[in-house]
C-alpha positions in Angstrom: -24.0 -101.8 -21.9 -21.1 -99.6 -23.6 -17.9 -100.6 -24.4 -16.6 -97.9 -22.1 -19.2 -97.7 -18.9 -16.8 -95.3 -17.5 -17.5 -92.5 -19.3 -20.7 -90.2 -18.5 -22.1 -89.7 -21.9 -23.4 -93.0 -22.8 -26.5 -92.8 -24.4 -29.2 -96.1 -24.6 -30.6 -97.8 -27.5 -32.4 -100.5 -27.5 -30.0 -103.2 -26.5 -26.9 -101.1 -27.2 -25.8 -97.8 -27.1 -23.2 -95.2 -27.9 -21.1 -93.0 -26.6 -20.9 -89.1 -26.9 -17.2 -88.6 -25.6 -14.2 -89.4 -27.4 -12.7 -93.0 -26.8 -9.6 -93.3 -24.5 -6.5 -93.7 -26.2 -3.8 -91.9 -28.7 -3.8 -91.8 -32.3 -1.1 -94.0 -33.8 2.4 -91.8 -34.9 2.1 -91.4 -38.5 3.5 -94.3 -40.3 2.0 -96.7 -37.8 0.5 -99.4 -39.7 -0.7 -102.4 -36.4 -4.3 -102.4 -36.9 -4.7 -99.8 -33.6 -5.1 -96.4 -36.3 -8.9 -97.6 -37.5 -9.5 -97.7 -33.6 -8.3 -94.2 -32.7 -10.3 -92.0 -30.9 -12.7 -89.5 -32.1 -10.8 -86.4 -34.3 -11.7 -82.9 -35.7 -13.0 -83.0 -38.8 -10.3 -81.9 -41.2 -12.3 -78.8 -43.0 -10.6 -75.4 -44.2 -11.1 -72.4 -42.3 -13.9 -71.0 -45.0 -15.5 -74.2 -45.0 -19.3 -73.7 -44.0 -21.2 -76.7 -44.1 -21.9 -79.7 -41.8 -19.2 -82.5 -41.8 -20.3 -85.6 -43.1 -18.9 -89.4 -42.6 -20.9 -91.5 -44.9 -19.3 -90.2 -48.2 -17.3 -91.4 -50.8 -14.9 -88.8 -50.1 -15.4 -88.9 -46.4 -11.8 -90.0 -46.2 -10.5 -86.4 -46.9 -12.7 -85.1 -43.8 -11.8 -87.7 -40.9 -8.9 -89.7 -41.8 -5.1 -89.0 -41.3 -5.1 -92.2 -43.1 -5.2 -91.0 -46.2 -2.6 -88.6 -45.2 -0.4 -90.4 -43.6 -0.4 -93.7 -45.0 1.0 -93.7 -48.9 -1.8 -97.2 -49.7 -4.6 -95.3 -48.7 -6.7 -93.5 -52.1 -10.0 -92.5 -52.4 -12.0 -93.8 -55.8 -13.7 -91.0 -58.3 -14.7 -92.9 -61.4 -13.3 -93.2 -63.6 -9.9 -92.6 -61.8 -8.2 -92.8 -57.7 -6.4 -90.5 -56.0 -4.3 -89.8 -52.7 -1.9 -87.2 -51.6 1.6 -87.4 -50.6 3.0 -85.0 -48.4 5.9 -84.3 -50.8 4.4 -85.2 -54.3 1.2 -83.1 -54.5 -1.9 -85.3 -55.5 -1.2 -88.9 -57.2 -3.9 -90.1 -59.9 -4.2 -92.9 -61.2 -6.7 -94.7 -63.6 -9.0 -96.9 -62.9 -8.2 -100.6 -64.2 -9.7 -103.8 -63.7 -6.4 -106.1 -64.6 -5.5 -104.7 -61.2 -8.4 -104.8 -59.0 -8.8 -107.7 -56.6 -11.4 -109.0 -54.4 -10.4 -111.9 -53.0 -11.6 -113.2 -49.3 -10.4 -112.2 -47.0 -9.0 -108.9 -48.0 -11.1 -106.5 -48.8 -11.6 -104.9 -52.1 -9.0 -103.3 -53.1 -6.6 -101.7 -56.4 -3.2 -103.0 -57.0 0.2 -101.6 -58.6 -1.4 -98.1 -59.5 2.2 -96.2 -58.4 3.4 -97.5 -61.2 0.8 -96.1 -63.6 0.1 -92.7 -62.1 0.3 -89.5 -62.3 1.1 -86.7 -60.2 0.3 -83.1 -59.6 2.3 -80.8 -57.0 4.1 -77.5 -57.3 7.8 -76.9 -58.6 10.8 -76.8 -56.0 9.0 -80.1 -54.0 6.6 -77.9 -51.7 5.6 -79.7 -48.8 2.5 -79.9 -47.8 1.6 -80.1 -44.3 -2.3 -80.6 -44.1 -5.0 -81.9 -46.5 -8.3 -80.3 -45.7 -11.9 -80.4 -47.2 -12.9 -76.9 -48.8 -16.8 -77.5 -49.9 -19.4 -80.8 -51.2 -21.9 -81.0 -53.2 -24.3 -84.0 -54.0 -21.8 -86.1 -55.8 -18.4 -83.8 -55.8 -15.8 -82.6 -53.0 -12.7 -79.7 -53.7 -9.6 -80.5 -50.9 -6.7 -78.2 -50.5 -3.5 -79.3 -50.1 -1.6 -76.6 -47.6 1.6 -75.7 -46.4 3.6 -73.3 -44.1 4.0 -70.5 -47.3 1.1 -69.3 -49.2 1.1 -72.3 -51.7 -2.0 -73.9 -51.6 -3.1 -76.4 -54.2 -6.9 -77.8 -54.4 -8.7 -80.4 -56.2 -12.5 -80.7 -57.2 -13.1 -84.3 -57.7 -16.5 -85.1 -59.2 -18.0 -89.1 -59.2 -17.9 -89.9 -63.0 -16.1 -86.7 -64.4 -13.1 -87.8 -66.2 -11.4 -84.8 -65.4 -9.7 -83.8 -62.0 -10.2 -79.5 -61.9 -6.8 -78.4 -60.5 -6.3 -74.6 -58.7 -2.7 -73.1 -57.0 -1.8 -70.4 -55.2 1.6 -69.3 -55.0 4.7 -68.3 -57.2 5.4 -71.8 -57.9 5.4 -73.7 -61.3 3.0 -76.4 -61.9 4.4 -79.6 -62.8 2.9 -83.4 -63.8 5.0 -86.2 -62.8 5.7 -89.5 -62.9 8.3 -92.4 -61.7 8.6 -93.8 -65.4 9.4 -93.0 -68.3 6.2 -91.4 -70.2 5.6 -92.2 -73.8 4.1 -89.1 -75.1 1.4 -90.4 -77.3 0.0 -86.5 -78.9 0.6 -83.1 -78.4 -1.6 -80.3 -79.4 -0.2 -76.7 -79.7 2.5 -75.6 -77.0 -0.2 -76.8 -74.0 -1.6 -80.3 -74.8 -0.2 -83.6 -73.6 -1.2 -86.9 -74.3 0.9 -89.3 -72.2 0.8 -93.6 -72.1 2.4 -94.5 -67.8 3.0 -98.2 -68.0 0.1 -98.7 -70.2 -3.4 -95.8 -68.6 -3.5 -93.2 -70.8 -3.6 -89.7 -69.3 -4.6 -85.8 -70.7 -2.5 -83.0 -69.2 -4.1 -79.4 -70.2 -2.2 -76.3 -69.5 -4.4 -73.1 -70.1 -4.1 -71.6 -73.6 -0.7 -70.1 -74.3 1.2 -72.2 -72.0 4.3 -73.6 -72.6 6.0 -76.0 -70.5 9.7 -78.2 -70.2 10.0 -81.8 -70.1 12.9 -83.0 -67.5 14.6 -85.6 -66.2 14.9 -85.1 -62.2 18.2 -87.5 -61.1 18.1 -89.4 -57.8 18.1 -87.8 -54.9 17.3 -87.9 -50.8 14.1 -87.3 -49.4 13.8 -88.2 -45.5 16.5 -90.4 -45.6 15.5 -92.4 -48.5 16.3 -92.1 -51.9 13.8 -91.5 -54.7 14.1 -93.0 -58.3 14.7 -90.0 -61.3 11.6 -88.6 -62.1 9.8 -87.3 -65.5 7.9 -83.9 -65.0 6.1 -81.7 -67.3 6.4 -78.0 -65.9 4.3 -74.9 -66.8 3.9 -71.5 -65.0 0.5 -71.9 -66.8 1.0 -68.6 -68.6 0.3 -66.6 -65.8 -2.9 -68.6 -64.8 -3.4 -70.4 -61.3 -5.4 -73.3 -63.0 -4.9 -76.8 -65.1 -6.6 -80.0 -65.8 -5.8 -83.5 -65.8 -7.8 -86.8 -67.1 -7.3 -90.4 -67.8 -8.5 -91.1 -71.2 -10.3 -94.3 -72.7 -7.0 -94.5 -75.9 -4.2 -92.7 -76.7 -5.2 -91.4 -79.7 -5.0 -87.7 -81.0 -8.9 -87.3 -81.5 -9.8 -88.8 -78.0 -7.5 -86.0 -76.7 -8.9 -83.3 -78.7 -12.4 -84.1 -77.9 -11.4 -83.9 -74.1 -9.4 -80.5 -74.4 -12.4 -78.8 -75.9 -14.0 -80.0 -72.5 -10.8 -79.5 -70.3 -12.0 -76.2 -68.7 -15.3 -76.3 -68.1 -15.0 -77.1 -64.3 -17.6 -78.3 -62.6 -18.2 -76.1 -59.4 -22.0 -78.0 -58.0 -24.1 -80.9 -58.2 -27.4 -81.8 -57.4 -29.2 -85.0 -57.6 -33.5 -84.5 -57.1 -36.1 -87.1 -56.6 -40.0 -87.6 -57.5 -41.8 -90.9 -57.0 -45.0 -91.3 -58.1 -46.8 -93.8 -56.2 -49.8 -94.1 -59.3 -47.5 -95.3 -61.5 -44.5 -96.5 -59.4 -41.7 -94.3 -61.5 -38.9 -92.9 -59.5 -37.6 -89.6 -61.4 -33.7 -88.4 -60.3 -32.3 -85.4 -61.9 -28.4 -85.1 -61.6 -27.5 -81.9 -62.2 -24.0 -79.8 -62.5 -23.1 -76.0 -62.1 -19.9 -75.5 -64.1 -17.6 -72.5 -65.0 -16.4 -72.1 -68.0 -12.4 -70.8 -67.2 -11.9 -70.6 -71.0 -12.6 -71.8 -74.4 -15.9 -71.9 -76.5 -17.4 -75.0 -75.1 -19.8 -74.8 -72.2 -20.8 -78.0 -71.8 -19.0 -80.5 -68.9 -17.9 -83.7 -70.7 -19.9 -86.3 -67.4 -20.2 -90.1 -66.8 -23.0 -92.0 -66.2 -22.5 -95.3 -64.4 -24.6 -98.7 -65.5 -27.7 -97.6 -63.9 -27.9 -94.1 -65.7 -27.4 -94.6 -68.9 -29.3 -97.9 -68.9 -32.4 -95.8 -67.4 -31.7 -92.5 -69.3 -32.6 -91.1 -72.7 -29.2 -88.7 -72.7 -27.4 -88.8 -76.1 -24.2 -90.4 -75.4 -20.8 -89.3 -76.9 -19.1 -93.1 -77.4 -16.2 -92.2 -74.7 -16.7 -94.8 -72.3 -14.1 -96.6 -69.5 -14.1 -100.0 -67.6 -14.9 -99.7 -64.1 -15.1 -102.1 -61.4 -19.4 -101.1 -61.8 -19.3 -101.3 -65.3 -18.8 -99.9 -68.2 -18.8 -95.7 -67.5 -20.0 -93.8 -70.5 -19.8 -90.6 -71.3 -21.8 -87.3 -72.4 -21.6 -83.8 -72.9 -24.4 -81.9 -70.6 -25.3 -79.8 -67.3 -28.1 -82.4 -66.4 -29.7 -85.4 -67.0 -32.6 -87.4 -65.9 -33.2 -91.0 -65.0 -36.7 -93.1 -65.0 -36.6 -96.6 -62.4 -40.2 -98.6 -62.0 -39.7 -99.1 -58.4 -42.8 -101.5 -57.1 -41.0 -102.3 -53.8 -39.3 -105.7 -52.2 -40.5 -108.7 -51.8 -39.2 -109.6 -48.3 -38.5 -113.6 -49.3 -38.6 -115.4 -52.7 -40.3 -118.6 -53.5 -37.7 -121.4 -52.8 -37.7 -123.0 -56.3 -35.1 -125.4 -57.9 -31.8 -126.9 -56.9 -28.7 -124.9 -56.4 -25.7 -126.8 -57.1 -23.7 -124.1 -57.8 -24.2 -122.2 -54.5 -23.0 -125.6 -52.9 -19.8 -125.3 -54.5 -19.7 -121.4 -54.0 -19.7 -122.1 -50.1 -17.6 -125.0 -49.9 -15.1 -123.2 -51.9 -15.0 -120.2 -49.8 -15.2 -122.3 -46.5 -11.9 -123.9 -47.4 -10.4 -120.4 -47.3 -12.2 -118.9 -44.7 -11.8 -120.6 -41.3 -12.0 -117.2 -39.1 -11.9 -113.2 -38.6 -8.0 -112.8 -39.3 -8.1 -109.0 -38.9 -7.1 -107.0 -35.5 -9.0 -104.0 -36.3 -12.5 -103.4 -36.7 -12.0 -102.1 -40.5 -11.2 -104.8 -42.5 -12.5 -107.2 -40.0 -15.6 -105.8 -40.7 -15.3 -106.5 -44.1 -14.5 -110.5 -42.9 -17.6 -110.3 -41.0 -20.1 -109.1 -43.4 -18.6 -111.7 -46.2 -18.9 -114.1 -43.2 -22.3 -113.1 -42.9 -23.6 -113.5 -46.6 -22.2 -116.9 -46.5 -23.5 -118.2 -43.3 -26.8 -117.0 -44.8 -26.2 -118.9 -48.4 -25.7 -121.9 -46.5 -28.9 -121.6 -44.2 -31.0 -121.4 -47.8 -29.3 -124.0 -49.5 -29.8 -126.5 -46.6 
């Protein structure tokens, strides 16, 4: 039986079933933060008006495509190894790198990254355009672009690729394009009149006008926005020397041959991926090919500068270029190349292991986490979600362990 029998288009499965009209109900006003948002009812997906493919929801970037949440709601950011990101109707897009001195996982919450306003950057248009929607523009295997919009011709977009250390940006519109932050920047390295190397609050971060750009570093004072006011900021601001296009990137250090090596890579953006798949039963080898279609927008190099998580590189024979960052998956290392190839044996699951041993640790594991976790303290079906399958885990520890 469905949770909403009233409604015609219940479809049955099994012992359940679903639904195939929206729920009852309102979507929270934005700025609503009680738990109701995550139970809204069904939306349009939130695509541009070229877009051409089929919506998707199980993404890492399906946040862009069905959420307002991301939108709407300033703590909300979507994870691109080796960096976040979110967008602020006023500020453009916020980056921020990824560091593990300020991740958290503790029961109950769910995982999550702390403090990274501090240490970000941000990307937007001169004059504070205001943007009114986010949308999704086009997906490959393991990339997304989104366009930032508003009521003018400014648009703004964003191809965000999992392990690229770069973030491609485009804009439309007269406007200057400007990188901000809410603290003072220590500018680590310059190269010619368009290369910053910049330390926020300790995360190191590339910003790479096109060639023959100039740009102006200034001191914005405090002033109102919505009936708040907003600290002075620091912005770097570039018409881009005529060009619509610029890049930005954490970076591993802040030293002046990490950023050269990542300028020479700065605009090859990546435009596809691919990811392919063989197994071969005889031997039991599972063969994935990633593979990136770039354009090159200037400059001699051709070659993308990618990262390969834990189970790449350990499972690849790729030459590596020593760049690597901490990640909560590991260590993310990094090459120059279009495409590379990983080898798995893959002989299948056992469906139980042999009980062998004593386990005195996973006796302390559960008691410890029973003395914190007593019930589902969530309202919404998100993070309680989260409670349930940690719930789950150790309900099933505790029936192997006796």
């Amino acid at each position: 039986m469905g949770l909403y029998p009233s409604l015609a288009q219940e479809v049955n499965v099994g012992l359940g079933s679903y639904n195939l009209s929206p729920l009852p109900g309102e979507p929270p006003s934005p700025g609503q933060w009680d738990g109701s948002w995550f139970n809204a009812p069904a939306r349009s997906p939130r695509v541009t008006s070229d877009f051409t493919q089929q919506p998707t929801t199980h993404e890492w970037w399906s946040a862009f495509i069905w959420d307002p949440g991301l939108y709407r709601y300033p703590q909300f950011a979507t994870w691109v190894y080796p960096y976040g990101i979110k967008s602020k109707n006023e500020y453009g897009f916020e980056i921020f790198k990824n560091r593990l001195d300020n991740v958290q996982n503790t029961f109950p919450q769910s995982f999550s990254h702390n403090d990274w306003p501090n240490q970000a950057i941000n990307v937007g248009l001169s004059n504070r355009v205001l943007w009114d929607t986010l949308n999704v523009v086009s997906y490959g295997d393991y990339h997304c672009k989104i366009r930032l919009n508003n009521s003018t011709a400014s648009k703004m977009e964003a191809t965000l690729v999992q392990g690229v250390p770069y973030v491609f940006i485009e804009k439309s519109g007269p406007e200057a394009a400007e990188v901000w932050m809410p603290w003072d920047p220590i500018i680590d390295n310059t190269i010619g009149t368009n290369v910053i190397g910049i330390t926020v609050q300790g995360s190191s971060y590339g910003i790479f006008f096109p060639a023959g750009s100039t740009y102006t570093y200034v001191v914005e004072p405090n002033r109102p926005v919505n009936g708040a006011v907003i600290n002075p900021i620091r912005k770097f601001v570039s018409n881009l020397n005529g060009k619509n296009y610029l890049t930005v990137a954490p970076l591993p250090d802040n030293s002046l041959a990490t950023l050269q090596q990542f300028a020479q890579h700065a605009f090859v953006f990546v435009r596809g991926t691919e990811m392919n798949w063989n197994f071969n039963e005889a031997t039991a080898k599972l063969t994935t090919t990633f593979s990136y279609q770039t354009q090159v927008m200037e400059g001699s190099q051709t070659l993308p500068m990618i990262g390969l998580l834990p189970h790449h590189w350990k499972n690849s024979t790729l030459p590596l270029n020593g760049f690597q960052f901490e990640v909560p998956r590991g260590k993310l290392k990094c090459a120059y190349a279009t495409s590379y190839t990983t080898v798995l044996d893959n002989f299948g699951l056992l469906p139980l292991l042999p009980l062998t041993g004593k386990f005195p640790h996973l006796y302390k594991y559960i008691d410890d986490q029973m003395q914190v976790v007593k019930y589902v303290t969530s309202g919404d079906n998100y993070v309680g979600g989260k409670q349930i399958a940690k719930l789950a885990i150790l309900t099933e520890l505790a029936d192997f362990v006796g």
